[in-house]
C-alpha positions as CSV (number, residue, x, y, z in Angstrom):
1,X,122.7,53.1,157.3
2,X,119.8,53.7,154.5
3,X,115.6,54.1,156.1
4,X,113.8,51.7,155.0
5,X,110.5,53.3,153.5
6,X,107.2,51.2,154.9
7,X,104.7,51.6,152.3
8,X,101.4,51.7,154.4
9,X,98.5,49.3,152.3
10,X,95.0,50.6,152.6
11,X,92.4,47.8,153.5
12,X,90.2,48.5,150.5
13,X,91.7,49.6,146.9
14,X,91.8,53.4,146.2
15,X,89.4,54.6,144.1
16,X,90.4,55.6,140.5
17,X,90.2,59.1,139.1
18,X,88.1,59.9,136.9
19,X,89.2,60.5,133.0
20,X,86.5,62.4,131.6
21,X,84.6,65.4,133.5
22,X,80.8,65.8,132.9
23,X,81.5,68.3,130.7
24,X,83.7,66.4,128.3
25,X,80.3,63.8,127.7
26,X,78.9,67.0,126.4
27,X,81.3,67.8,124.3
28,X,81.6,64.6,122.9
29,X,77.9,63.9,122.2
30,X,78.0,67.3,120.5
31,X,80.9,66.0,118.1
32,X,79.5,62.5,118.2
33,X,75.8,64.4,116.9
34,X,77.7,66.6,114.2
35,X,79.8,63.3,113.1
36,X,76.6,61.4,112.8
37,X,75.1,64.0,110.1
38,X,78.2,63.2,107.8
39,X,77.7,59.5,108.1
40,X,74.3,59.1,108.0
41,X,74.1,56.7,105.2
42,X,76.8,54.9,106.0
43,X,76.6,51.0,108.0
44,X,78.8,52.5,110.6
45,X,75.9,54.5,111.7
46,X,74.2,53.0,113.7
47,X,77.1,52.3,116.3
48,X,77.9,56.3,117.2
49,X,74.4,56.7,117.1
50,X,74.2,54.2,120.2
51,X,77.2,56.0,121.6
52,X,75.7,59.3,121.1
53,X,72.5,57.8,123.2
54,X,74.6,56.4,125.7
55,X,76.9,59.6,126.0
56,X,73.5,61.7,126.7
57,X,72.6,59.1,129.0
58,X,75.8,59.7,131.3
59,X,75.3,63.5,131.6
């Protein structure tokens, strides 16, 4: 005869993992701020601006 495996459910959902460290927000707003200097003129812009405010914002 095979065991049956009981899979034990937790009463509250497990908590994700995070993707990104602290560090990677750095990074990125670094390459989100160099980025910006090659678009500056461009309509696009203003959206990795916001992102590079928000990025700064995390850290």
């Amino acid at each position: 005869m095979s065991e049956q495996s009981t899979k034990v459910h937790p009463s509250e959902p497990q908590r994700s993992r995070a993707v990104f460290s602290l560090e990677d927000f750095t990074l990125l707003q670094v390459a989100v701020a160099h980025y910006l200097k090659e678009i500056k003129d461009k309509p696009e812009a203003v959206k990795y601006s916001n992102l590079h405010h928000r990025l700064g914002r995390i850290g």
